[in-house]
N, C-alpha and C positions, 0 to 999 in steps of 0.2 A: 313419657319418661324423660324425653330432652328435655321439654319444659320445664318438668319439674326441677332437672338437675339445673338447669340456668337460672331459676329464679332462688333456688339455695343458695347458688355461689354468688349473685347478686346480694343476696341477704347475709350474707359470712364476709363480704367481700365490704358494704358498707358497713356492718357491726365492726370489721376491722379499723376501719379509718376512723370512727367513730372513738375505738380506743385510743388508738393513736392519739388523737385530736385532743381527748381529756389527758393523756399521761404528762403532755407536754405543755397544755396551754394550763395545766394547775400549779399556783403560785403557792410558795410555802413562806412565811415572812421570817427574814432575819434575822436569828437571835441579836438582842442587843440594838437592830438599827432602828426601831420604831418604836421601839418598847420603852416604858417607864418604870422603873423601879422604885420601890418602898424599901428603904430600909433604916440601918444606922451609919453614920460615918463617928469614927475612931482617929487618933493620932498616934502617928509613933518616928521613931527617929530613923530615917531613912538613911540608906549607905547603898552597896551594891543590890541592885534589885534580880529578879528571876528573869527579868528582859535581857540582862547581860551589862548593862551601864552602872555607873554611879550617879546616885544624887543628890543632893542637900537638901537639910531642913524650909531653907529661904526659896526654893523652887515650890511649883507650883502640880506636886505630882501626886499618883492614888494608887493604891494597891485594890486588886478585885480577890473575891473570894474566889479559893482553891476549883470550886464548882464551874465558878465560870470562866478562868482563865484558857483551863483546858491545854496544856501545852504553849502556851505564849500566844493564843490566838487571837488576845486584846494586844499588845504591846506596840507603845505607841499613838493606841485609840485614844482620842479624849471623850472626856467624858465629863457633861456640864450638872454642878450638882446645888441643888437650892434648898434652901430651909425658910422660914416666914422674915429671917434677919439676914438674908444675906444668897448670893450666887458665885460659884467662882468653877472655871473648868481646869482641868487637869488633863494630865497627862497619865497615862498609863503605865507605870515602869516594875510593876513588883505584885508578887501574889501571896492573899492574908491567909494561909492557914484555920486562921483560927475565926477567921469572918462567916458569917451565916451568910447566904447564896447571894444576897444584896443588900449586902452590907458592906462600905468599903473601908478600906485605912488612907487616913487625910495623911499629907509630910504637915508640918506644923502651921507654917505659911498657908496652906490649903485650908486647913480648920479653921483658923483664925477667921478669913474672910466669912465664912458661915453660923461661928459661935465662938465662944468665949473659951480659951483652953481649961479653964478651970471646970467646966462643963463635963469633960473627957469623954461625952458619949451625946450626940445626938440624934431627930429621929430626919431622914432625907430624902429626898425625891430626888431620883438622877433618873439621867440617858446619856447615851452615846453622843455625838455634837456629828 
């Protein structure tokens, strides 16, 4: 009966550690740090953002979709965004409402570098920088 009871608590004893060992040493990846997005970037005219600052057209800044903002938890983030004509990174200051989950809004300066304003919508590959 001892036996037996020591070689349970040996076997509950390493199935323990064994949890342990996976709850801690499993990686979950970053929303945003690794990741690439497909979407559209937009333009619009930029003034006080949801970050708390003021902007301007002539900076170089993005607005993320409502989805992914989440409380301000991009702001500040840049985020480098390319199309087949063009790359340019930004700044994070403001949140698109009306943006599909990756899709962002360019300030006009930001557009430009990637496409033609007369465009008003193209289709972009971004990440975080």
């Amino acid at each position: 009966m001892m036996k037996s009871l020591s070689s349970h608590s040996i076997l509950f004893f390493i199935a323990f550690l064994l949890t342990l060992n996976f709850t801690f040493t499993t990686a979950y990846p970053l929303e945003g740090r690794s990741s690439s997005f497909s979407g559209d970037a937009t333009y619009y005219t930029v003034g006080l953002g949801s970050c708390g600052k003021t902007s301007h057209d002539s900076q170089l800044v993005a607005a993320l979709s409502s989805d992914l903002m989440s409380k301000g938890k991009y702001c500040g983030k840049k985020i480098k965004i390319k199309t087949p004509t063009g790359t340019v990174t930004a700044t994070v200051v403001d949140t698109c409402p009306g943006c599909a989950k990756d899709s962002v809004d360019l300030s006009m300066a930001a557009f430009k570098k990637i496409g033609k304003i007369a465009a008003g919508r193209i289709s972009i590959n971004w990440s975080f920088v």
